[in-house]
C-alpha atoms as one frame of an Amber mdcrd trajectory, in Angstrom:
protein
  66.798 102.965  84.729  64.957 105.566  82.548  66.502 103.896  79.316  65.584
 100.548  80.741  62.039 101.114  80.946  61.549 103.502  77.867  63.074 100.067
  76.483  61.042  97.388  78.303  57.490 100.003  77.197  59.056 100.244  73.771
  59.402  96.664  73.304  55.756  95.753  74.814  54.039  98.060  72.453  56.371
  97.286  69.327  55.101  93.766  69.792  51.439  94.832  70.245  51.360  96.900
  67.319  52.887  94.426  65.088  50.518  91.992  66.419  47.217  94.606  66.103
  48.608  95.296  62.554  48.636  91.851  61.003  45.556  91.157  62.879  44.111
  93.268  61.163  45.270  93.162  57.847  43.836  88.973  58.513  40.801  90.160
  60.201  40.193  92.866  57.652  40.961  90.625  54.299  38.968  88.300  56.114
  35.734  90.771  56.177  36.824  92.092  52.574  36.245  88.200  51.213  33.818
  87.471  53.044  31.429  90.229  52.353  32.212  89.580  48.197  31.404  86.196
  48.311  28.274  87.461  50.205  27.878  89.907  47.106  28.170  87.224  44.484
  26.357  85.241  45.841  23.575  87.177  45.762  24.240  88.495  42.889  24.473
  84.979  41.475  21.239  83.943  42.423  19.228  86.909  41.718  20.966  86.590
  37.798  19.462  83.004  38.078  16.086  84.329  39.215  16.007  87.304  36.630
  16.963  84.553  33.791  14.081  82.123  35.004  11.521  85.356  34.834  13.164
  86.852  31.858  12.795  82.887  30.289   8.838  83.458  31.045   8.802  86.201
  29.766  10.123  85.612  26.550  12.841  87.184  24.509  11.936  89.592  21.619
  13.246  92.625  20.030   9.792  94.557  20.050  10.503  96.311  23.587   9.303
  93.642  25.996  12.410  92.685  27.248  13.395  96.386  27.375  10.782  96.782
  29.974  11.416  93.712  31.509  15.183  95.039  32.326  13.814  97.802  33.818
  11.454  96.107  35.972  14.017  93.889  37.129  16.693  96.456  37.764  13.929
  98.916  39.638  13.251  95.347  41.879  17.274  94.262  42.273  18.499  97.765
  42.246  21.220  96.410  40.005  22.061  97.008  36.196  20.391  94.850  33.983
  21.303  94.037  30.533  19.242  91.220  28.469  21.380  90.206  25.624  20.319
  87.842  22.525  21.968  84.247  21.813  24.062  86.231  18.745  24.990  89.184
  21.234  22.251  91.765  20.211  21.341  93.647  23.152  17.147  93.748  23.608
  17.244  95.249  26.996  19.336  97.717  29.242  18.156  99.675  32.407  21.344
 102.033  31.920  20.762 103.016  28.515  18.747 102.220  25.047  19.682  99.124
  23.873  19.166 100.092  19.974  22.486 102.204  20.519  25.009  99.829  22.524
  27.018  97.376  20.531  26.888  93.799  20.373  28.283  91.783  23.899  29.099
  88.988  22.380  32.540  89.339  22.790  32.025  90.642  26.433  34.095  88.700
  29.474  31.232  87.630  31.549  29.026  86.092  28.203  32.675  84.418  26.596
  32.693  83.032  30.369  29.279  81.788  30.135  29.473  80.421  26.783  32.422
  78.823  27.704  30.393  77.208  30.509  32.439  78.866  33.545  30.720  81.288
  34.469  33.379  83.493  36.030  32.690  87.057  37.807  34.027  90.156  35.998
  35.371  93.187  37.161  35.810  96.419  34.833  35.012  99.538  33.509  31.740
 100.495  32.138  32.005 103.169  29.373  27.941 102.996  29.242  27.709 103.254
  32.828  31.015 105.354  33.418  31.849 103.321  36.670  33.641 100.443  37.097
  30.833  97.129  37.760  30.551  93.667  39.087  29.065  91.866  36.258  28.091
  88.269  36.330  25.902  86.843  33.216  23.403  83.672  33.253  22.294  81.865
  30.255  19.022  81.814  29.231  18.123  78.466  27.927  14.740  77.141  26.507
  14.530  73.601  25.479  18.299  73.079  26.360  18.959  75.585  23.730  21.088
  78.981  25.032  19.048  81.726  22.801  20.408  84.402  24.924  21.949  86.341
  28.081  20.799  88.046  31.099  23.833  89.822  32.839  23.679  91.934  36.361
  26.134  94.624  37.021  26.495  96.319  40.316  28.842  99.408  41.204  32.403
  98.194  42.384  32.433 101.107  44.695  29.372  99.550  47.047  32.382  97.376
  47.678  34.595  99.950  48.051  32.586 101.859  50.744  31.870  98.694  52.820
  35.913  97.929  52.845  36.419 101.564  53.997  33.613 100.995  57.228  35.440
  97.575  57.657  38.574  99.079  57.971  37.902 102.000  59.607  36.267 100.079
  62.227  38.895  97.693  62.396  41.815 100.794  62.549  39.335 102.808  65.586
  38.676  99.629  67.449  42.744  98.539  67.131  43.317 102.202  67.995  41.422
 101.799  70.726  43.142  98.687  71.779  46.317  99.819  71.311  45.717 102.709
  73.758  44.177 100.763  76.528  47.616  98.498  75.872  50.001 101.330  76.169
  48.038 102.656  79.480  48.512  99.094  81.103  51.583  98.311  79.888  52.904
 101.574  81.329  51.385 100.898  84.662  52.725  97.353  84.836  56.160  98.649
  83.733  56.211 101.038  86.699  55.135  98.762  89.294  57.965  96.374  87.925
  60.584  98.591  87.476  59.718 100.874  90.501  61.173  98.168  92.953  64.112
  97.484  90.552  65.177 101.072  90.731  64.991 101.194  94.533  66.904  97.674
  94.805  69.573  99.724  91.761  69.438 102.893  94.273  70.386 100.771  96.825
  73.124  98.528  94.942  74.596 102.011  94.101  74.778 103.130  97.526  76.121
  99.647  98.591  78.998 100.236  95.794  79.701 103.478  97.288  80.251 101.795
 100.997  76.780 103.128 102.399  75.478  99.726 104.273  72.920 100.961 105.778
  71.171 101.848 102.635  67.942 100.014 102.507  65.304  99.264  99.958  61.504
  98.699 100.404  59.724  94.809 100.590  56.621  95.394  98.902  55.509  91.847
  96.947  56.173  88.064  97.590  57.318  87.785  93.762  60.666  87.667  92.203
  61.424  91.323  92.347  60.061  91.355  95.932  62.418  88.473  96.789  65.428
  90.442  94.954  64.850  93.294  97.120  64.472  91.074 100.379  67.693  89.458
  99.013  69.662  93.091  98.520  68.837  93.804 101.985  69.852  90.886 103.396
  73.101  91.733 101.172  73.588  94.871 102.804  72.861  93.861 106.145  75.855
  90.919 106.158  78.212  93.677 104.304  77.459  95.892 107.497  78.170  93.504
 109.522  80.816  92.427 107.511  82.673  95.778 107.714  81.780  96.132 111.100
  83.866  92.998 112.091  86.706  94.383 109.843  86.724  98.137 110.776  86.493
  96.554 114.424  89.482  94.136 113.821  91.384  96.712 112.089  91.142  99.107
 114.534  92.621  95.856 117.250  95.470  95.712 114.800  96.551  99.220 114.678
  95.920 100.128 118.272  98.105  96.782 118.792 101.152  97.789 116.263 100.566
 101.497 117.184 101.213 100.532 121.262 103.312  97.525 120.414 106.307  97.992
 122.427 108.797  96.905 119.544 109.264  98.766 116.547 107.926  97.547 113.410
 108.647  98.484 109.864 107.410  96.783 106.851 108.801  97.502 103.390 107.273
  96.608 100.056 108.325  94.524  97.647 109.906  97.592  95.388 111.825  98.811
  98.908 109.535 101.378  99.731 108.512 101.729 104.159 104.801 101.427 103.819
 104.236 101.298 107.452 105.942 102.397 110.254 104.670 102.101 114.203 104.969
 104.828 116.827 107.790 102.603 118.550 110.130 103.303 116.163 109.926 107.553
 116.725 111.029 106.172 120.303 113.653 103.833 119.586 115.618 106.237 116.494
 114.802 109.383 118.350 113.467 110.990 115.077 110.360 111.935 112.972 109.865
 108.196 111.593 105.934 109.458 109.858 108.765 111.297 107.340 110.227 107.826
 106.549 106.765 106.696 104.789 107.043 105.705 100.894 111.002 106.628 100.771
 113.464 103.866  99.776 114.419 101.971 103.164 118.122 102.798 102.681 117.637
 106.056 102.373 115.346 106.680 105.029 117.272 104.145 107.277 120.862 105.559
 108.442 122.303 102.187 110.030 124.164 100.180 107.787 123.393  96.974 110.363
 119.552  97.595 109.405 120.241  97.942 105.664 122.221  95.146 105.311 119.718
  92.746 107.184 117.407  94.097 104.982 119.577  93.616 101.665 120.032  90.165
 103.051 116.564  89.087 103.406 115.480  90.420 100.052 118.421  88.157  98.569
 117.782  84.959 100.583 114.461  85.446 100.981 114.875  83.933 104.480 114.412
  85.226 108.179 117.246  86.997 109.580 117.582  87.428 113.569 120.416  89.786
 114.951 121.846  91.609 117.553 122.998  94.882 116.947 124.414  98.234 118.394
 122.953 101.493 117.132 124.060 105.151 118.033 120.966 106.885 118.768 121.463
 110.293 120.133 123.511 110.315 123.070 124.180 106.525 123.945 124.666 103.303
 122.259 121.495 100.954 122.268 121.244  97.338 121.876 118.870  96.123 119.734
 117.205  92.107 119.112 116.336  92.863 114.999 113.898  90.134 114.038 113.136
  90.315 109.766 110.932  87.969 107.948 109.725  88.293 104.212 106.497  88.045
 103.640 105.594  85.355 101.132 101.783  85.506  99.315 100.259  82.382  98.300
 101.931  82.491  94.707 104.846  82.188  96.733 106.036  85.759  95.419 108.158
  88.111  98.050 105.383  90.739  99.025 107.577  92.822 101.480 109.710  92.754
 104.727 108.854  92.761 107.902 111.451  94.137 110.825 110.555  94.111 114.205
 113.170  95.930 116.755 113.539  94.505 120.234 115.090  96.841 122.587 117.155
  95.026 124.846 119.564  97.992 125.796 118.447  97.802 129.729 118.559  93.985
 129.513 122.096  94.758 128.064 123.451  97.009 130.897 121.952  95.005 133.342
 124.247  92.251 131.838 126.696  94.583 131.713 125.961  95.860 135.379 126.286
  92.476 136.492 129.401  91.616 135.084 131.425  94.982 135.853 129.820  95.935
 139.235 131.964  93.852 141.333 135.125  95.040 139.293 134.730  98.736 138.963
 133.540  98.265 142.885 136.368  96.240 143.392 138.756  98.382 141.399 137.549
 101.442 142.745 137.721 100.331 146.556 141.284  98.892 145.995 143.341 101.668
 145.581 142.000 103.384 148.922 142.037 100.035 150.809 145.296  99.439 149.498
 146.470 102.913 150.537 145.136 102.764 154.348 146.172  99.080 154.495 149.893
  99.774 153.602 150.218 103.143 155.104 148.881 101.608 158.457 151.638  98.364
 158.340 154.309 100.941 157.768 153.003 102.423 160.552 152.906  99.814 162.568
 156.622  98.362 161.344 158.059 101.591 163.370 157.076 104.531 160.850 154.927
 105.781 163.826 157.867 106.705 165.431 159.084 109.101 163.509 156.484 112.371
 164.040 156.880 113.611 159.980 155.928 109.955 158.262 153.364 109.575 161.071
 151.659 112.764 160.246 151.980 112.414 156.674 150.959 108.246 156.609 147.877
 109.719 158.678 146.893 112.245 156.831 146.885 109.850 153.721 144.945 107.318
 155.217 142.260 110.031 156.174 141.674 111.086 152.588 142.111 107.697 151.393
 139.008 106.966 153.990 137.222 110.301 153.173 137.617 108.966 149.522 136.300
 105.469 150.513 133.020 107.227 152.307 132.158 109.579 149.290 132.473 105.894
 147.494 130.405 104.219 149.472 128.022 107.730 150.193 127.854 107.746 146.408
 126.888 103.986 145.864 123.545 104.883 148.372 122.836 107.524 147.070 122.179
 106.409 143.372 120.733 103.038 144.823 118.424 104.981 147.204 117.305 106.850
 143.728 116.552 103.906 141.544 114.865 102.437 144.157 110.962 102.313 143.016
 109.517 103.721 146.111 112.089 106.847 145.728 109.616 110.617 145.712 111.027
 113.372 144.907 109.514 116.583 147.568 107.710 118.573 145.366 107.399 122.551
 145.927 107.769 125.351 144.140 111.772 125.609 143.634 113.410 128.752 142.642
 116.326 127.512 140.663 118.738 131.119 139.825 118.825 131.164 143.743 119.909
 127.493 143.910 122.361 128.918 141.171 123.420 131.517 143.503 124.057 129.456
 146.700 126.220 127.151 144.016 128.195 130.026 143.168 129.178 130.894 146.377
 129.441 126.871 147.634 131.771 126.618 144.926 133.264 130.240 144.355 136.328
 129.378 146.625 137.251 126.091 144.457 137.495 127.972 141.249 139.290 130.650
 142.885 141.679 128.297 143.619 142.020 126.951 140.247 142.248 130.453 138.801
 138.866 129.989 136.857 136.369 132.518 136.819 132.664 131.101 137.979 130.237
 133.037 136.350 126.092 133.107 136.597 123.103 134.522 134.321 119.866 134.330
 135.065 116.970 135.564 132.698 112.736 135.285 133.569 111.239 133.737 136.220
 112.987 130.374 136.862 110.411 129.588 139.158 109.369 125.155 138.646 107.810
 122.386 140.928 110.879 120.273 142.131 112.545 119.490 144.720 115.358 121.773
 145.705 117.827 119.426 147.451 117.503 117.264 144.469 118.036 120.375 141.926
 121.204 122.042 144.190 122.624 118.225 144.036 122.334 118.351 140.436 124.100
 121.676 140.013 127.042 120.951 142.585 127.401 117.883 140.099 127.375 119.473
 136.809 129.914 122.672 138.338 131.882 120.921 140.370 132.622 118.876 137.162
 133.082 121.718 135.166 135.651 123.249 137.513 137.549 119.726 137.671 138.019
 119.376 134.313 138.726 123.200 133.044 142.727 124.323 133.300 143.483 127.078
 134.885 142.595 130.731 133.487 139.295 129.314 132.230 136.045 129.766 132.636
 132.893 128.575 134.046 129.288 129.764 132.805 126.175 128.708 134.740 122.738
 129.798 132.750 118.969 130.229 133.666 116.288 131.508 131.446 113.185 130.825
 131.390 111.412 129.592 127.996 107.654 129.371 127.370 106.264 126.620 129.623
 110.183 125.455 130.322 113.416 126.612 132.208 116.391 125.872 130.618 119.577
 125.386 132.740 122.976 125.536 130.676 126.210 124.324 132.638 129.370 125.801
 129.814 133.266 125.319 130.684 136.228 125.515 128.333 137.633 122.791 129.881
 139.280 119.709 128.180 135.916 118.492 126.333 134.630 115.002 125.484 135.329
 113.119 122.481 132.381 112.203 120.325 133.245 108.596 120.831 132.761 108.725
 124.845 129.902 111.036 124.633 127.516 108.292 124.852 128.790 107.058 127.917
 129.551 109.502 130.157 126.159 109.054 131.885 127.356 105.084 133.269 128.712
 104.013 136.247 132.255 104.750 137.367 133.121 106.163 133.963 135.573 108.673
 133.684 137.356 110.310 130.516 140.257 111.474 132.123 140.482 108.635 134.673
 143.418 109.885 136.335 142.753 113.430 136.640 139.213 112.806 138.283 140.366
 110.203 140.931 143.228 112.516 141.762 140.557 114.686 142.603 138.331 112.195
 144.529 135.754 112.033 142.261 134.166 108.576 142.226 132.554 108.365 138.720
 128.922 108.202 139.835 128.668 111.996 139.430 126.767 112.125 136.434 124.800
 108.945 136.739 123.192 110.739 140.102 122.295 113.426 137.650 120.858 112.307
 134.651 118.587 110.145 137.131 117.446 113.287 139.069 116.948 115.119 136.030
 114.478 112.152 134.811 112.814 112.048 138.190 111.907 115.827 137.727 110.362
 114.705 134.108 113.783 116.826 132.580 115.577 116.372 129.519 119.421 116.273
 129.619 121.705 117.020 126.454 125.416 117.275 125.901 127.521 118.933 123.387
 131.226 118.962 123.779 134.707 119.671 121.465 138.080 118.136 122.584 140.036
 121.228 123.697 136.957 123.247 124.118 134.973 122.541 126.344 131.600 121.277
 127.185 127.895 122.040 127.033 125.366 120.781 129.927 121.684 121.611 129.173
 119.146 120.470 131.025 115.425 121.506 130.647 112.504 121.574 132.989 109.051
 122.228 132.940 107.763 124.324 135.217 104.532 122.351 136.411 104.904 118.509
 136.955 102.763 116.035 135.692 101.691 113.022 137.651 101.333 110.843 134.323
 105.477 110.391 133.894 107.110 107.384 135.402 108.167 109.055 138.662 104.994
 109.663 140.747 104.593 112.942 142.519 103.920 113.109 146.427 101.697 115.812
 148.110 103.210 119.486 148.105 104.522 118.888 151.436 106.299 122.163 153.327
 108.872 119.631 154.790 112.084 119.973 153.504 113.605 116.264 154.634 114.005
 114.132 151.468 110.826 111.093 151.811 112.980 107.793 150.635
C-alpha cells in the first residue's frame, strides 16, 4: 500500500509540475513580450518626439545638435545619436561625434531608409554593451536630411526578465508546495480507508472472518469498506453453516452404525469411519492413504471393489468374512461416485452387519433340529428300554437293572438338556443382573480344583492351579465358578489320559487374567470360530458319550460378556487348547449389561 500511494503522490505532483512548468514558461514569455513591446513602444514614440524637437531645432555640424543629443539623452535617459541625411554623425551623448564613423550603413538607418523601420538588437563597440536601437527620420519639407536614433541597454531587459522569472519560479515554488502538502493529505485520507479495507481483505484470505474494517464516509471508499464488511460478515456466517454441517456429517459417519470406506479415484482409502475398527477388529486409522488391496485382506471386498471400478456400476453383496474368532455376515453396499463431468471420483463401500440377523436365521432354522436331534437319542433310549421292559425284560432282575439304570442317565441326560436350555435362555433374557460383589476368583479356582480333582483323577490327568497378585474383581461368584466348571470340566473331557490340566490367575494392571490350558485333542483352525454356538461339538461323539449337551461354552462366553470380559482361544490339533479370559477388576455401569446394587445376597436376581 506504501508503493501505491508513493505512486498515486508521485503521479499528482508529476502532473502539477508539468503543468506549473509550462505555465510558466507561457506566463513568463508572455511577460517577456509584453514588457518589450511596452519598451518599443516607448521607445518608438519618444524617437518620434526627439525627431520632431531635433527637426526644430535644426540640423548643423557647428555643435548644436551635439548639445541637443545631450539634452535629449539627459531627459530620455537613453543614448542618443543625431545622424546627417549622408550618414555623418553631428551628435552623440555616448561619445564625440567628430571621431565615430559614418552610420549610414547601420541596421536601424538601412531599415529606415528602406521605409521599415525595424528594431535592432546588437553590440555597441562605442558603448561596449549590447543596445536596443530604433532610428526615426528626420524630414523637412518631405525631404529625409537626416537621422535621429535611440539606443537603450539590452540588459534593462535582461534584469526585468530575471524579476519576471524569479517571481514566476518563487510564486510556482510556492504553489507547488502548498500542492504537495494537500495532495499528501488527500492521499492519506483516501488511501487510509483502502489500507484498512486491504488489512482486512488479507485477514479475510487468511480465514479470519471476524476481521473488521472502519465506516468512516458515505463516498465510494466508504461504501467499499461497508461492502467488505458486509463480505466478511456472510463468509462468517457462511463458514459457520459449513463448519456446523460438517461437524453433522462427521459425528453422523463417525457414529454411523455401518462401516464406511471411500477410496479415491487412484485406489487410495481416504476416509475410513470408526465402524469399521469394530467390524475388522483392527487399527483401520493405519489403513488411511494405502492402496485398498493392500490395506484390505478379504478378497470378497477387493473384488467388489475391482468390479465397481471396471463397471462403474453399484454392486450389492452378501458376504462371509473371518474376523477374529467367528465368521461374520456382512450386507456390502458399493457405489462410485460420479462428478458432474461424469468422471469416476472414488468408491464408496458401506458394510452392513447382518451377522446376528444371520444366526437368528440360522437359530430359527436349526433350533428345532439340534433340539430335536439332541432330545431323540435320550427319548429314544428311555422309550425303547421301557417297551422292552414292559414286553417281559422286567422279569429278568439283570436286564431290569441294567434297562433302568440306562433310562436314568438317559433322563439325567435329558434334564442337564433341558437345565441347560434355561439356563442360557434365563441369561439372554434382557432383564438378566448379574449380583455384583467383590469376588475372589484363585479361591473360586480352588473350590474348582477340588469339585473337579476326583474327575481328573479318574482320567489319570493331573489338575493343576497358579495363582499370582490379588485376583480380587466385582462379579458375581456363582456366575464366575459356573464359568470355570465349564471351561475345566471341558478341558478334562477332551484331554487323554496322562495329560494335563493348567488353571491360571494373575493379576495384570487394572485386569485379572484367567488362563484355562490342557493338552488335550485341540481345535482345528477351521472350527475355531464356532465353538462358541449352540449344540456344537468337535468331537461329537466323545462329548455326548460324556453327557455333555453342547451349550457349555455358549453359557460361557455370555457370562464372560455380562461381566464386561473378553474371551480368546488359541488351540493346535494334537496339542491342546488355550482359554483366556480377562476381567477388569471394577465394573462399569456404561457396558450393555447393567449393574444392580452391591447386594450381600448371594441368590442369583433373574
Amino acid at each position: 500500500m506504501g508503493k501505491f500511494r508513493f505512486r498515486l503522490v508521485f503521479s499528482l505532483l508529476a502532473v502539477t509540475l508539468i503543468v506549473l512548468a509550462s505555465l510558466g514558461l507561457i506566463i513568463g514569455q508572455l511577460f517577456k513580450d509584453f514588457y518589450f513591446e511596452s519598451i518599443t513602444d516607448r521607445l518608438k514614440k519618444e524617437a518620434e518626439l526627439a525627431g520632431f524637437s531635433v527637426l526644430e531645432s535644426g540640423l548643423s555640424e557647428n555643435g548644436q545638435s551635439q548639445e541637443m543629443a545631450l539634452k535629449i539623452s539627459e531627459k530620455l535617459d537613453t543614448r542618443v545619436t543625431i545622424i546627417l541625411a549622408d550618414g555623418t554623425v553631428v551628435g552623440e551623448s555616448s561619445s564625440d561625434p567628430q571621431l565615430m564613423d559614418n552610420h549610414i550603413d547601420r541596421p536601424e538607418i538601412q531599415s529606415v531608409i528602406e521605409g521599415e523601420g525595424h528594431y535592432e538588437i546588437r553590440y555597441s563597440d562605442t558603448v561596449g554593451k549590447e543596445l536596443l536601437y530604433y532610428a526615426v527620420p528626420v524630414e523637412e519639407a518631405g525631404e529625409t536630411i537626416g537621422f535621429l536614433r535611440l539606443g537603450i541597454p539590452f540588459e534593462e531587459l535582461n534584469k526585468m526578465n530575471q524579476k519576471i522569472w524569479g517571481l514566476l519560479i518563487f510564486s510556482f515554488s510556492l504553489a507547488f508546495f502548498v500542492i504537495v502538502s494537500v495532495s499528501y493529505r488527500i492521499a492519506n485520507q483516501m488511501i487510509r480507508p483502502i489500507e484498512a479495507a486491504t488489512k482486512v481483505a488479507n485477514s479475510l484470505a487468511e480465514g479470519n472472518y471476524k476481521a473488521r474494517t472502519m465506516e468512516s464516509s458515505h463516498d465510494e471508499v466508504g461504501q467499499l469498506s461497508r461492502s467488505i464488511n458486509v463480505l466478511a460478515y456472510n463468509l462468517d456466517q457462511i463458514t459457520r453453516r459449513h463448519q456446523i454441517q460438517q461437524e453433522r456429517m462427521e459425528t453422523l459417519i463417525e457414529n454411523m452404525g455401518s462401516g464406511l470406506i471411500f477410496i479415491n479415484p487412484r485406489g487410495d482409502i481416504s476416509l475410513i469411519n470408526r465402524s469399521c475398527k469394530d467390524i475388522f477388529q483392527e487399527d483401520t486409522d493405519l489403513w488411511l492413504n494405502r492402496l485398498y488391496h493392500e490395506a484390505l485382506k478379504h478378497k470378497e471386498i477387493i473384488k467388489i471393489v475391482q468390479d465397481i471400478f471396471m463397471t462403474e456400476k453399484k454392486q450389492r453383496k452378501q458376504i462371509k468374512l473371518p474376523i477374529h474368532l467367528e465368521v461374520r455376515h456382512f450386507d456390502v453396499y458399493g457405489a462410485p461416485i460420479i462428478g458432474e463431468d461424469e468422471k469416476l471420483r472414488g468408491i464408496a463401500l458401506v458394510f452392513h452387519d447382518i451377522t446376528e440377523l444371520k444366526k437368528l436365521e440360522q437359530v430359527r432354522k436349526d433350533f428345532v433340529a439340534n433340539v430335536s436331534h439332541e432330545l431323540k437319542t435320550p427319548v429314544t433310549s428311555i422309550r425303547g428300554f421301557a417297551e422292552t421292559l414292559l414286553d417281559g425284560a422286567m422279569e429278568e432282575q439283570k436286564l431290569r437293572e441294567q434297562f433302568l439304570t440306562i433310562i436314568w442317565k438317559e433322563s439325567e441326560r435329558l434334564q442337564n438338556l433341558i437345565h441347560d436350555l434355561l439356563e442360557l435362555s434365563r441369561i439372554e433374557q434382557q432383564y438378566f443382573k448379574l449380583n455384583w460383589q467383590k469376588t475372589n476368583i484363585s479361591d473360586i479356582v480352588e473350590d474348582v480344583h477340588t469339585l473337579l480333582r476326583p474327575k481328573a483323577e479318574e482320567k489319570d490327568i493331573q489338575l493343576n492351579i497358579k495363582c499370582i497378585g490379588d485376583t480380587v474383581i466385582d462379579g458375581d461368584p456363582v456366575r464366575i465358578k459356573q464359568i470355570v466348571i465349564n471351561l475345566v470340566n471341558n478341558s478334562i473331557t477332551y484331554t487323554p489320559a496322562s495329560g494335563e490340566v493348567l488353571v491360571e490367575v494373575e493379576e495384570q494392571d487394572e485386569d485379572v487374567v484367567l488362563k484355562v490350558r490342557d493338552t488335550g485333542i485341540g481345535i482345528s483352525e477351521s472350527e475355531l470360530p464356532r465353538i462358541f454356538e449352540r449344540f456344537y461339538r468337535v468331537d461329537r461323539a466323545r462329548s455326548r458319550n460324556s453327557g455333555g449337551t453342547g451349550l457349555g461354552l455358549a453359557i460361557v462366553k455370555h457370562l464372560v460378556e455380562a461381566h464386561h470380559g473378553k474371551i480368546d482361544v488359541e488351540s493346535h490339533v494334537g496339542k491342546g487348547t488355550l482359554f483366556i479370559l480377562i476381567f477388569n477388576k471394577e465394573a462399569k455401569a456404561e457396558h450393555g449389561f447393567f449393574m444392580n446394587h452391591r447386594s450381600t445376597n448371594n441368590e442369583l436376581d433373574v
